[in-house]
PDB file with one MODEL, atoms N, CA, C and O in Angstrom:
MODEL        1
ATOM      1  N   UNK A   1       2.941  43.467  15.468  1.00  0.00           N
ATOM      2  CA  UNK A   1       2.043  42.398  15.064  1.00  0.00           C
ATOM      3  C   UNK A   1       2.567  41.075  15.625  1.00  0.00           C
ATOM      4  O   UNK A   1       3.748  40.731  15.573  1.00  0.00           O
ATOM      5  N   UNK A   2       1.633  40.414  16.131  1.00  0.00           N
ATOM      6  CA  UNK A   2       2.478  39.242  16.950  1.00  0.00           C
ATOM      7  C   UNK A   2       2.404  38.187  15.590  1.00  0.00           C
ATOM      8  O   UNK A   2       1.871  38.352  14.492  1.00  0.00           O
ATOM      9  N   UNK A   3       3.237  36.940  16.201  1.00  0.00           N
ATOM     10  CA  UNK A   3       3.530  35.714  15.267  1.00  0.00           C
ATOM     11  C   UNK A   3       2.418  34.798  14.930  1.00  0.00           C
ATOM     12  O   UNK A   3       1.745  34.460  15.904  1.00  0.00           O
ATOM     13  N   UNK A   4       2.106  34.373  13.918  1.00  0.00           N
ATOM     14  CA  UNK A   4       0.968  33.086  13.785  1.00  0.00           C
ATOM     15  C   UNK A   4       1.634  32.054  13.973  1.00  0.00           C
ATOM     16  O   UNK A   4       2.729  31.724  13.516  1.00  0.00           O
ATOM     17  N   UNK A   5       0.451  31.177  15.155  1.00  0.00           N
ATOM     18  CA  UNK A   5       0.702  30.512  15.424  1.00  0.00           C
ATOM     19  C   UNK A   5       0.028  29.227  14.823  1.00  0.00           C
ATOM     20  O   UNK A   5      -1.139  28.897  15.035  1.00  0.00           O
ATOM     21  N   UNK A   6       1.199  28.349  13.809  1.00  0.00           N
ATOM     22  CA  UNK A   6       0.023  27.405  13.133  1.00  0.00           C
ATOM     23  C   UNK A   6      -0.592  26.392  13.332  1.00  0.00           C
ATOM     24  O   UNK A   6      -1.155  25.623  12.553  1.00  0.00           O
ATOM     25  N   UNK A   7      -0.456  26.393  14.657  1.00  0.00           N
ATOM     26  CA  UNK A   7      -1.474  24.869  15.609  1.00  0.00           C
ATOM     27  C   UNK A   7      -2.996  25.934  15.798  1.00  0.00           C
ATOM     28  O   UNK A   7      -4.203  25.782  15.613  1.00  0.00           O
ATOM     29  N   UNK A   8      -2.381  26.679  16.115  1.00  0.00           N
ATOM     30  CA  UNK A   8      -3.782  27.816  16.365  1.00  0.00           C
ATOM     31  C   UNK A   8      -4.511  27.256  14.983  1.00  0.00           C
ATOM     32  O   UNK A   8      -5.156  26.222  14.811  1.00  0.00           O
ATOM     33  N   UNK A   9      -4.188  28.270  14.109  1.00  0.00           N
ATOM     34  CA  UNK A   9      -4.778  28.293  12.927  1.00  0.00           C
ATOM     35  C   UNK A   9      -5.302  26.924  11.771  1.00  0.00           C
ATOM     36  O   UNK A   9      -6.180  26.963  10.909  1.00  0.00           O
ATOM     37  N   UNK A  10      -4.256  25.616  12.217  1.00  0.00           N
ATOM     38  CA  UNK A  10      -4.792  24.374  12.029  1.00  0.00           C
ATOM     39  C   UNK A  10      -6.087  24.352  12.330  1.00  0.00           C
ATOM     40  O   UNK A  10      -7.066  24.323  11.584  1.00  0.00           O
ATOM     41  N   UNK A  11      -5.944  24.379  14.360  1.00  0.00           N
ATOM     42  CA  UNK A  11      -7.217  23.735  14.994  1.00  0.00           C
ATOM     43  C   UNK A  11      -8.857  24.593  14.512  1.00  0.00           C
ATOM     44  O   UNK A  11      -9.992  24.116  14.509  1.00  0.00           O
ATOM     45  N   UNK A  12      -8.291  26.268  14.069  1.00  0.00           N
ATOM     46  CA  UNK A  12      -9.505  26.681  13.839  1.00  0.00           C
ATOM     47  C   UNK A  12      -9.776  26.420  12.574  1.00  0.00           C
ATOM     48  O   UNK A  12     -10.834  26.969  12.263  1.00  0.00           O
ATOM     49  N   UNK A  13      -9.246  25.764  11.605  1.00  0.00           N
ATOM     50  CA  UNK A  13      -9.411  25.497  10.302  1.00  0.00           C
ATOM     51  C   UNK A  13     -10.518  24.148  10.429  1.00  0.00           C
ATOM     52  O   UNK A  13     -11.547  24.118   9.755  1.00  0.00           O
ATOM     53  N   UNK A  14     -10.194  23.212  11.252  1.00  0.00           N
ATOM     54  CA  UNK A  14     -10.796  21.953  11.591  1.00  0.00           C
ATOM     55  C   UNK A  14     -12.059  21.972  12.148  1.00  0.00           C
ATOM     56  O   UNK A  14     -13.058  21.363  11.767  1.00  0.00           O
ATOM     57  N   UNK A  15     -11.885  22.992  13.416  1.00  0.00           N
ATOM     58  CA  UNK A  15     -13.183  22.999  13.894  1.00  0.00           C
ATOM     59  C   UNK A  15     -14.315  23.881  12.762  1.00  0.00           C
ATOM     60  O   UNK A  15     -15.474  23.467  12.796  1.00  0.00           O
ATOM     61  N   UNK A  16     -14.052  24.917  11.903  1.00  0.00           N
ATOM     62  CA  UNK A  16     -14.974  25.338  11.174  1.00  0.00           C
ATOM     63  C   UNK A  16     -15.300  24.519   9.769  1.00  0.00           C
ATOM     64  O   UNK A  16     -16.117  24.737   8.875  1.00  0.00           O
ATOM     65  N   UNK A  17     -14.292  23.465   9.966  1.00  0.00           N
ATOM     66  CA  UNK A  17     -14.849  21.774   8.503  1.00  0.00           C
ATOM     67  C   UNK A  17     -15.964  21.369   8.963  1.00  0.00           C
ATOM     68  O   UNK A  17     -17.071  21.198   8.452  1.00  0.00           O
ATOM     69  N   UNK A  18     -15.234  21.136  10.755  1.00  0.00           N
ATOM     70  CA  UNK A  18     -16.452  20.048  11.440  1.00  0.00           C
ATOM     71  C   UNK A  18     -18.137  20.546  11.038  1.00  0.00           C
ATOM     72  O   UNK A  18     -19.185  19.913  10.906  1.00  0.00           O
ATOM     73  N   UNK A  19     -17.743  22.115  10.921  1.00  0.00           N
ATOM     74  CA  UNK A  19     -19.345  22.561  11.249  1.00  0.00           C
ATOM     75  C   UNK A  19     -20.198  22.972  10.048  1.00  0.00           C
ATOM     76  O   UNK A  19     -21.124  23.783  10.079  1.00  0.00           O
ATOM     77  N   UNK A  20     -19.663  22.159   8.775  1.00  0.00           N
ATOM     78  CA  UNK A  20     -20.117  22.009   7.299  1.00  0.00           C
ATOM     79  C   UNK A  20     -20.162  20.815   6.898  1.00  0.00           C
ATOM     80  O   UNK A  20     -19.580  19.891   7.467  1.00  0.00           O
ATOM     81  N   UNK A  21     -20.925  20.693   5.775  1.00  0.00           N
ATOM     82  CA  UNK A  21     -20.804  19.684   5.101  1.00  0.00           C
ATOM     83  C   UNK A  21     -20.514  20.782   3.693  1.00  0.00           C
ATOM     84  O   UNK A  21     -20.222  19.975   2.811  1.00  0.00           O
ATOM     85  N   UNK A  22     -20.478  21.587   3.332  1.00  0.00           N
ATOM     86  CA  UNK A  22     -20.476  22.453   2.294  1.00  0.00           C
ATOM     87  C   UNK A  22     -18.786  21.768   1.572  1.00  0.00           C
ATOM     88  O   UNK A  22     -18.044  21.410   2.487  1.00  0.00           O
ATOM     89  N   UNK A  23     -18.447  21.661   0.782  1.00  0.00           N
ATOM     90  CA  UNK A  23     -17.184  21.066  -0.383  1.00  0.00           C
ATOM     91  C   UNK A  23     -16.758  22.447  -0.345  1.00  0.00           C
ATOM     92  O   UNK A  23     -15.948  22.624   0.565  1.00  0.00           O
ATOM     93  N   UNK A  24     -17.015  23.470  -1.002  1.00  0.00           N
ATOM     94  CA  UNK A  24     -16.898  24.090  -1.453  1.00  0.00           C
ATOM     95  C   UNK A  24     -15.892  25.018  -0.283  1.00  0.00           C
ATOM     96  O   UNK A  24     -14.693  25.273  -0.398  1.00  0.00           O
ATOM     97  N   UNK A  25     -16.646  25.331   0.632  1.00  0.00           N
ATOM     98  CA  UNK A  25     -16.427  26.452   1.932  1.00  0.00           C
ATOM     99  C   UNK A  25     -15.297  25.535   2.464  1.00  0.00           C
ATOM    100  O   UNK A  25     -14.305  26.161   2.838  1.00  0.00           O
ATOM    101  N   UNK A  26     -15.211  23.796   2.612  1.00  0.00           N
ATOM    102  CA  UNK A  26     -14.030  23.403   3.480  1.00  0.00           C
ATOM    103  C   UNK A  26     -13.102  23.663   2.225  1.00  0.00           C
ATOM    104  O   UNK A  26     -12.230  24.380   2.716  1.00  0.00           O
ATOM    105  N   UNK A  27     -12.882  23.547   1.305  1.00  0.00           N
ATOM    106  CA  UNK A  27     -11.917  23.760   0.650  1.00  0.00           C
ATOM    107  C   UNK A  27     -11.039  24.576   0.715  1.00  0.00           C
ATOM    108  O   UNK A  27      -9.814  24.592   0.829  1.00  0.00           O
ATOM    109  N   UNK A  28     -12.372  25.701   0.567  1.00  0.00           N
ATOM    110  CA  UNK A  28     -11.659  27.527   0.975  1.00  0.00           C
ATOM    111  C   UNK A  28     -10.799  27.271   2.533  1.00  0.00           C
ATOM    112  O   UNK A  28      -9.603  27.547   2.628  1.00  0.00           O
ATOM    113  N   UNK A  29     -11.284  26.934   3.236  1.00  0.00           N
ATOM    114  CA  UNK A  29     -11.143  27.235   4.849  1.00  0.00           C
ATOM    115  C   UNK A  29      -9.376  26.790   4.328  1.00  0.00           C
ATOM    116  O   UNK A  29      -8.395  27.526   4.429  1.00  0.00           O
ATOM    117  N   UNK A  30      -9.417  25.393   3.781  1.00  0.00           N
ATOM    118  CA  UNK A  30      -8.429  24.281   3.760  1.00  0.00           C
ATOM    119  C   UNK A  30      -7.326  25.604   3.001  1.00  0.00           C
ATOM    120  O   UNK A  30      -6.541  26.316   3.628  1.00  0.00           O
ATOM    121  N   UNK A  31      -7.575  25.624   1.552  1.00  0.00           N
ATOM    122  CA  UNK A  31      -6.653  27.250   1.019  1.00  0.00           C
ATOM    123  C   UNK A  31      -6.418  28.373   1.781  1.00  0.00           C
ATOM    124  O   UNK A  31      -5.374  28.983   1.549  1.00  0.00           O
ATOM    125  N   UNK A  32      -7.188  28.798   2.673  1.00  0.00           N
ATOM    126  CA  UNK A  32      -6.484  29.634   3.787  1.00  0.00           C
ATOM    127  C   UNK A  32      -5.902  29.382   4.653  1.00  0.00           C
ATOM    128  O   UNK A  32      -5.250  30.301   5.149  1.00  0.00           O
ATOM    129  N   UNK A  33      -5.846  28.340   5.137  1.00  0.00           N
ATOM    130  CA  UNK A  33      -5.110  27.539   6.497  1.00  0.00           C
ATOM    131  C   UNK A  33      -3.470  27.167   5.984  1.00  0.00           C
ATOM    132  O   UNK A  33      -2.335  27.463   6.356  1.00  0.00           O
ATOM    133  N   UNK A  34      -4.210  26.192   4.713  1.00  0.00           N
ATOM    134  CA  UNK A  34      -2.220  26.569   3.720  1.00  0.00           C
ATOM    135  C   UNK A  34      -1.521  27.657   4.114  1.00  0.00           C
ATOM    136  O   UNK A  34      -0.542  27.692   4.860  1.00  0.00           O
ATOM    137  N   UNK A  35      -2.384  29.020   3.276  1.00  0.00           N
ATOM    138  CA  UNK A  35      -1.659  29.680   2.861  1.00  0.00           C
ATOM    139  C   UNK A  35      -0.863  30.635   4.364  1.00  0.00           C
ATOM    140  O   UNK A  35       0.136  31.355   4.361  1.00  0.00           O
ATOM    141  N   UNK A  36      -1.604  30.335   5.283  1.00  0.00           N
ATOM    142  CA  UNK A  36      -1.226  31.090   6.601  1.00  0.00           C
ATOM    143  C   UNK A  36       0.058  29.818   7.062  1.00  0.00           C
ATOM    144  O   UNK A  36       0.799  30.308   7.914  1.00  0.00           O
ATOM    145  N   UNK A  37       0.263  29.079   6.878  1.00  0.00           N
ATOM    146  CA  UNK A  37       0.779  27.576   7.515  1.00  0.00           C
ATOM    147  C   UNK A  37       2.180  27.575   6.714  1.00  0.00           C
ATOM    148  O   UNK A  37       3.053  26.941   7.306  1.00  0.00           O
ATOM    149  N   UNK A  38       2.428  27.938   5.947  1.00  0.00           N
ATOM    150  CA  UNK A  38       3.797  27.561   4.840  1.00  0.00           C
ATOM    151  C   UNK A  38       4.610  28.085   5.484  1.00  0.00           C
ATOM    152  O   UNK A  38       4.357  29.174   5.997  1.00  0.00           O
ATOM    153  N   UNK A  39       5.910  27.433   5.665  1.00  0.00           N
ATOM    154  CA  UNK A  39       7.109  27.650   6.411  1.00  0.00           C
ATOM    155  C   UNK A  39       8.788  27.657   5.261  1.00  0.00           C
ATOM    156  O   UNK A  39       9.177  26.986   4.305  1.00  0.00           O
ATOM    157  N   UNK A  40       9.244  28.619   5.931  1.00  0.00           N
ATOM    158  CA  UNK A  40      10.529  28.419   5.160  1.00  0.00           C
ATOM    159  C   UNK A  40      11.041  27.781   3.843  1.00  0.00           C
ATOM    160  O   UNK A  40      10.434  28.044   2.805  1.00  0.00           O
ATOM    161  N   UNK A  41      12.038  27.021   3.819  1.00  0.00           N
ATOM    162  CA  UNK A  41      12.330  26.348   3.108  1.00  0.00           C
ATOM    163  C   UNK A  41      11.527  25.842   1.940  1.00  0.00           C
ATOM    164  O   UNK A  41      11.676  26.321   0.816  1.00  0.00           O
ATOM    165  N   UNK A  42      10.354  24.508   2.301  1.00  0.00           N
ATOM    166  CA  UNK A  42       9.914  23.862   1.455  1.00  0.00           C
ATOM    167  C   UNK A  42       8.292  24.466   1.893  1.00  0.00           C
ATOM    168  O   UNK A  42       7.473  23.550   1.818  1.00  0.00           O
ATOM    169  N   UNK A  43       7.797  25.535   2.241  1.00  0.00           N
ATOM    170  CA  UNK A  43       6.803  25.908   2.511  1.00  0.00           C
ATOM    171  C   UNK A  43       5.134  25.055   2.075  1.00  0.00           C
ATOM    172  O   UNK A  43       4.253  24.736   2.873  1.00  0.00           O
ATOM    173  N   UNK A  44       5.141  24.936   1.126  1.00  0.00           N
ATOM    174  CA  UNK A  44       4.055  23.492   0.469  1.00  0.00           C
ATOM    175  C   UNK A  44       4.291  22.732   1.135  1.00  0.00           C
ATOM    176  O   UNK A  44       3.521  22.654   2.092  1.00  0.00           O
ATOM    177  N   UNK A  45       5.066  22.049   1.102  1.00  0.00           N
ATOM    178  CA  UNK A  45       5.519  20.867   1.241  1.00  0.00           C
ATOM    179  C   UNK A  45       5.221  20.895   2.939  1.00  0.00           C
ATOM    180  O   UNK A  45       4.209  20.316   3.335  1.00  0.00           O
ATOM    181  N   UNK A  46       5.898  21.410   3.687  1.00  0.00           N
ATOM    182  CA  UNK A  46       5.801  21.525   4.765  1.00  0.00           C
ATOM    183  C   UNK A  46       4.058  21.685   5.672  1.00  0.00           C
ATOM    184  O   UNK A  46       3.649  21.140   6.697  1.00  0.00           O
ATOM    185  N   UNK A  47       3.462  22.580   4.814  1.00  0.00           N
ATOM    186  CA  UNK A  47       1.867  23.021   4.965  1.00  0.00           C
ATOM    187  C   UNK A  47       1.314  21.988   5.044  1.00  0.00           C
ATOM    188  O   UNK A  47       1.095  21.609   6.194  1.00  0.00           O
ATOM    189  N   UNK A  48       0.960  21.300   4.171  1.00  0.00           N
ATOM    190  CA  UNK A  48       0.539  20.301   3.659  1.00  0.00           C
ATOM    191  C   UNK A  48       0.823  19.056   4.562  1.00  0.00           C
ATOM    192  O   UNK A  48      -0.022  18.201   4.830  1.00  0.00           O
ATOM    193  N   UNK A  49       1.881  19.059   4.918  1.00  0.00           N
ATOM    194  CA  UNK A  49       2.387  17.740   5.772  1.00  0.00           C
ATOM    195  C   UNK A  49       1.584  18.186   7.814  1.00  0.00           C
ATOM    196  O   UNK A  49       1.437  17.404   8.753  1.00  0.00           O
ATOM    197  N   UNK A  50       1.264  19.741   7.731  1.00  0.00           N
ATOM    198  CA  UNK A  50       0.879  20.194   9.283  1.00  0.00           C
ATOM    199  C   UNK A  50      -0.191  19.717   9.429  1.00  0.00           C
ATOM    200  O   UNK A  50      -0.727  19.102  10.351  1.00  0.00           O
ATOM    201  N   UNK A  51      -0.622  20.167   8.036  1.00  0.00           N
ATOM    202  CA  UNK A  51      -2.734  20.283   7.863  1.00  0.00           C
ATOM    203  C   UNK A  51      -2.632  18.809   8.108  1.00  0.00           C
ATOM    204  O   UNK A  51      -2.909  18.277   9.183  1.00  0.00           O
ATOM    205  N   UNK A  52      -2.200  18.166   6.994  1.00  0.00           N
ATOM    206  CA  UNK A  52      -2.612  16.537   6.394  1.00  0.00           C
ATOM    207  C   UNK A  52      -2.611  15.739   8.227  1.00  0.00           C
ATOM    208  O   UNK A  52      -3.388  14.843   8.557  1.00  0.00           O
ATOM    209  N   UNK A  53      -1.730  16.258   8.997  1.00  0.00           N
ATOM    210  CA  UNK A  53      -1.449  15.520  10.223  1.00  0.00           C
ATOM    211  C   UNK A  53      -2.778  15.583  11.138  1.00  0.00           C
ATOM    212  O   UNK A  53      -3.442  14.786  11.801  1.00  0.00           O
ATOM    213  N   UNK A  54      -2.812  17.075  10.794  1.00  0.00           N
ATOM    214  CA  UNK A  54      -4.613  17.576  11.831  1.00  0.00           C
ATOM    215  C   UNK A  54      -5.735  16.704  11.187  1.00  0.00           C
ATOM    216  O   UNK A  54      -6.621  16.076  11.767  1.00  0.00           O
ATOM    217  N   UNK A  55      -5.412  16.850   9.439  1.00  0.00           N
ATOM    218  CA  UNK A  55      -6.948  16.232   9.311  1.00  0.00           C
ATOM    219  C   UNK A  55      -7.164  14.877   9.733  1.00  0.00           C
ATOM    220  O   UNK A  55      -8.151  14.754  10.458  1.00  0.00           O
ATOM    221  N   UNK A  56      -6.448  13.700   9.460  1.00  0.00           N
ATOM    222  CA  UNK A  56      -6.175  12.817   9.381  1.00  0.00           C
ATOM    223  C   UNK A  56      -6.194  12.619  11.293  1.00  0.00           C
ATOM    224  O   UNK A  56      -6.624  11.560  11.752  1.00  0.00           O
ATOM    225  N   UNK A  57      -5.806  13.483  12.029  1.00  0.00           N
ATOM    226  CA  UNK A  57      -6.123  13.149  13.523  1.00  0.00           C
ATOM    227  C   UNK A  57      -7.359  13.112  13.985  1.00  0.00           C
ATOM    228  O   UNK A  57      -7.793  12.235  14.732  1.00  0.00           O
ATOM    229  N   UNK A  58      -8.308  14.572  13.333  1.00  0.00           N
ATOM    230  CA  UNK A  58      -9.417  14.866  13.504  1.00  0.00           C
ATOM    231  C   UNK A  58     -10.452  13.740  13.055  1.00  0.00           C
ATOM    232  O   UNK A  58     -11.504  13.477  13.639  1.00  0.00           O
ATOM    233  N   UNK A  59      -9.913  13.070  11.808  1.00  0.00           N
ATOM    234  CA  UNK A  59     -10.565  12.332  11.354  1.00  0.00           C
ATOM    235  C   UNK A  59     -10.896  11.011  12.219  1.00  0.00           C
ATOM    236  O   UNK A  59     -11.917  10.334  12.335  1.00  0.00           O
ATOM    237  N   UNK A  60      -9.946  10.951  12.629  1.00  0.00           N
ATOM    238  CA  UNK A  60      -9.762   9.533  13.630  1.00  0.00           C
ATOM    239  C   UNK A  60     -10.463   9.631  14.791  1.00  0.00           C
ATOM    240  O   UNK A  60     -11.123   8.660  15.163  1.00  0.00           O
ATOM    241  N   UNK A  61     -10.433  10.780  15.521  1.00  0.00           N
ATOM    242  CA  UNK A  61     -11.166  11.136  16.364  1.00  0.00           C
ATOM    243  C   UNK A  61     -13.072  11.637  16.069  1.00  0.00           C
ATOM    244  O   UNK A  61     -13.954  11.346  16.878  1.00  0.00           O
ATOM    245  N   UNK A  62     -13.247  12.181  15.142  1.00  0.00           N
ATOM    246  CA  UNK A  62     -14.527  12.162  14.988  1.00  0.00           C
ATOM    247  C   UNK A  62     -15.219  12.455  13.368  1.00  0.00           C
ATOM    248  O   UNK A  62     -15.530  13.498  12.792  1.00  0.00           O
ATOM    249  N   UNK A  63     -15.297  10.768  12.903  1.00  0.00           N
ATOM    250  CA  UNK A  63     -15.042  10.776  11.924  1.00  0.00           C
ATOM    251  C   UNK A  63     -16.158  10.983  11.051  1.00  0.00           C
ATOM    252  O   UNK A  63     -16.091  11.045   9.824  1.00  0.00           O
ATOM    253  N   UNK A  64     -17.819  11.151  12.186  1.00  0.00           N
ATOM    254  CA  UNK A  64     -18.857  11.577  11.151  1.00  0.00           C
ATOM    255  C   UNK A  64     -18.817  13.035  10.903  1.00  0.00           C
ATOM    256  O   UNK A  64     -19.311  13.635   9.949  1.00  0.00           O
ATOM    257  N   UNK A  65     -18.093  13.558  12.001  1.00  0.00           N
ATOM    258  CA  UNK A  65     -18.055  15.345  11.699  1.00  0.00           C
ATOM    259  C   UNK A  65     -17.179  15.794  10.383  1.00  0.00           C
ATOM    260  O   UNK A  65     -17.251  16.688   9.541  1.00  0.00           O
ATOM    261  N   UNK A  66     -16.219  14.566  10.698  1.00  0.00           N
ATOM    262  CA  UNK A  66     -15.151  15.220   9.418  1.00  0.00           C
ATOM    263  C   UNK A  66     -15.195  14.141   8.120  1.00  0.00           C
ATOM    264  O   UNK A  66     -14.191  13.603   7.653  1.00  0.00           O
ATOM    265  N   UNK A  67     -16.587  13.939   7.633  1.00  0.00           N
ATOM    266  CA  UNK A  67     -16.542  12.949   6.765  1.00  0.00           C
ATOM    267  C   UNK A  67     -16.382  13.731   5.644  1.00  0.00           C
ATOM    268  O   UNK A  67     -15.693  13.272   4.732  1.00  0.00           O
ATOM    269  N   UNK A  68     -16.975  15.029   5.507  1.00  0.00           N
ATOM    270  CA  UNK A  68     -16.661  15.944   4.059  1.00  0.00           C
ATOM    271  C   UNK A  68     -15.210  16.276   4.056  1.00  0.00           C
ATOM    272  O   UNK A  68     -14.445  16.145   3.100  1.00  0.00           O
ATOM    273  N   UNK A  69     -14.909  16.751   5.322  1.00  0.00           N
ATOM    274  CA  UNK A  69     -12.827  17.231   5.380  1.00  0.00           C
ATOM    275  C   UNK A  69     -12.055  16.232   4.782  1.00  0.00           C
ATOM    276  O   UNK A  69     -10.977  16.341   4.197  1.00  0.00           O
ATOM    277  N   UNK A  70     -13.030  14.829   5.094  1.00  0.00           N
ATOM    278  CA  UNK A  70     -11.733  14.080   4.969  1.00  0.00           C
ATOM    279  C   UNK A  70     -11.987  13.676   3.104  1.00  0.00           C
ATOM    280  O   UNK A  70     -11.131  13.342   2.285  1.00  0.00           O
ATOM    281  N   UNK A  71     -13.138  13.827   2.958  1.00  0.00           N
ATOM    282  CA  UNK A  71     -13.148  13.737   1.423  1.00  0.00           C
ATOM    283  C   UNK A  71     -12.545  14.731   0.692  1.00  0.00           C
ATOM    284  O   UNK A  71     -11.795  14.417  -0.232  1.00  0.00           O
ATOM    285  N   UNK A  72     -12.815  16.201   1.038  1.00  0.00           N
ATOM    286  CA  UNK A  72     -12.135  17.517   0.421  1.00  0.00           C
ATOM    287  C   UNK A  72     -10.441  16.803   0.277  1.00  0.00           C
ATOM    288  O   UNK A  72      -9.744  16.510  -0.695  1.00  0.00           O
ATOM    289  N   UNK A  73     -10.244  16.717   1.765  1.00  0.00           N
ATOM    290  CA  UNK A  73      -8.550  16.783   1.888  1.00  0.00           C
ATOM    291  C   UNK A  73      -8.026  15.447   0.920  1.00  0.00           C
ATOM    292  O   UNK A  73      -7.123  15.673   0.114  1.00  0.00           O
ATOM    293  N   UNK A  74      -8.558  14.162   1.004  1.00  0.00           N
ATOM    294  CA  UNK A  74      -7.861  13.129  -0.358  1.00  0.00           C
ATOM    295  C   UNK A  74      -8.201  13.695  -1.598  1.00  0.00           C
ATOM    296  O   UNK A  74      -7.492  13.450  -2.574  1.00  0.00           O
ATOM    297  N   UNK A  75      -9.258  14.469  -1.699  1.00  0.00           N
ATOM    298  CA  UNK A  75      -9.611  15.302  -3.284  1.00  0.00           C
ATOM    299  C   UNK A  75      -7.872  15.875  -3.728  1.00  0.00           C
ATOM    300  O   UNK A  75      -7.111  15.680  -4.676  1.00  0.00           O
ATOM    301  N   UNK A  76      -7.829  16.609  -2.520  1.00  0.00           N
ATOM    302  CA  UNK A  76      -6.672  17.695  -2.794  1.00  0.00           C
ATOM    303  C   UNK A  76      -5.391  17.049  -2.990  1.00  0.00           C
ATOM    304  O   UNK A  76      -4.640  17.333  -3.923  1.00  0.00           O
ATOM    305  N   UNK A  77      -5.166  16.247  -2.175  1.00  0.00           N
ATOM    306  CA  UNK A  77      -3.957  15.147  -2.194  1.00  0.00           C
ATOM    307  C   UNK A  77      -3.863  14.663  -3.351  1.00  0.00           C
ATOM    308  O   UNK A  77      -2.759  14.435  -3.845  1.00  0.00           O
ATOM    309  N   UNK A  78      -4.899  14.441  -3.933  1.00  0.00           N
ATOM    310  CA  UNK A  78      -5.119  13.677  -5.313  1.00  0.00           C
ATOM    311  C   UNK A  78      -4.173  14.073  -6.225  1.00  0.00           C
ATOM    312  O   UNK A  78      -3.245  13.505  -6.802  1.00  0.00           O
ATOM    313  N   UNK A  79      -4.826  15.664  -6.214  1.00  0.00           N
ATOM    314  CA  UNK A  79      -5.378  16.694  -7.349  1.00  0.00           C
ATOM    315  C   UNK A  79      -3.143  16.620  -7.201  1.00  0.00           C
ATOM    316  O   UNK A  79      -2.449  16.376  -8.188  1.00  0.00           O
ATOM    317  N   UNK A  80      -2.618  16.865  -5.942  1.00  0.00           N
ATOM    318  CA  UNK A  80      -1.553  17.325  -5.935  1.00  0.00           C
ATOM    319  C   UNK A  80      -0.309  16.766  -6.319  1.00  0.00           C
ATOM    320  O   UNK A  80       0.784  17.261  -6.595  1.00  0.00           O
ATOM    321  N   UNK A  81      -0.789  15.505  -6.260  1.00  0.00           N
ATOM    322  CA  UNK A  81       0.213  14.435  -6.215  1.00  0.00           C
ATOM    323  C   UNK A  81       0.323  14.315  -8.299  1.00  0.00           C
ATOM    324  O   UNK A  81       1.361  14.122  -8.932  1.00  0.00           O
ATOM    325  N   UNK A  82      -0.607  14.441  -8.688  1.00  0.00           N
ATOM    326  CA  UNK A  82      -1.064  14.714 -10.415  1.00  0.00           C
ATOM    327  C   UNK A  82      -0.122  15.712 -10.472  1.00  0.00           C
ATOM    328  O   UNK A  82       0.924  15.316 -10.986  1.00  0.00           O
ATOM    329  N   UNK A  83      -0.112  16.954 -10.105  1.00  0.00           N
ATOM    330  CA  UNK A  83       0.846  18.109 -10.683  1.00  0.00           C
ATOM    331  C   UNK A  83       2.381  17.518 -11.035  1.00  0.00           C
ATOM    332  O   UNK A  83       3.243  18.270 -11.488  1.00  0.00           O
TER     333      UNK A  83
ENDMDL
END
């Protein structure tokens, strides 16, 4: 079985936000992209800091496509920073 690669799996996480406005479905996409993305050590922590970099790029770059991502993703930040 070969290695995941998590720029791969970022970029396809992003491009299938771009192509919703659905909350619900980017969320999911966003919980699977985590959960494939966690590394070693501080694995959350680390995930979170890969994604947060993509969305936040994507966002900058095209920011009416990713106007729901970028709302999902501060939802989540929110929600996380509370725990």
């Amino acid at each position: 079985m070969s290695e995941i690669n998590p720029i791969e799996v970022i970029a396809r996480c992003i491009e299938k936000c771009k192509a919703t406005t659905d909350r619900d479905q980017i969320a999911h996409y966003i919980s699977e992209t985590l959960g494939f993305v966690q590394i070693d050590e501080e694995p959350e922590n680390d995930a979170f800091a890969l994604l947060g970099g993509a969305v936040d790029a994507a966002v900058q770059q095209d920011p009416v496509r990713c106007a729901a991502l970028a709302e999902v993703w501060t939802d989540l930040e929110r929600q996380r920073r509370v725990r």
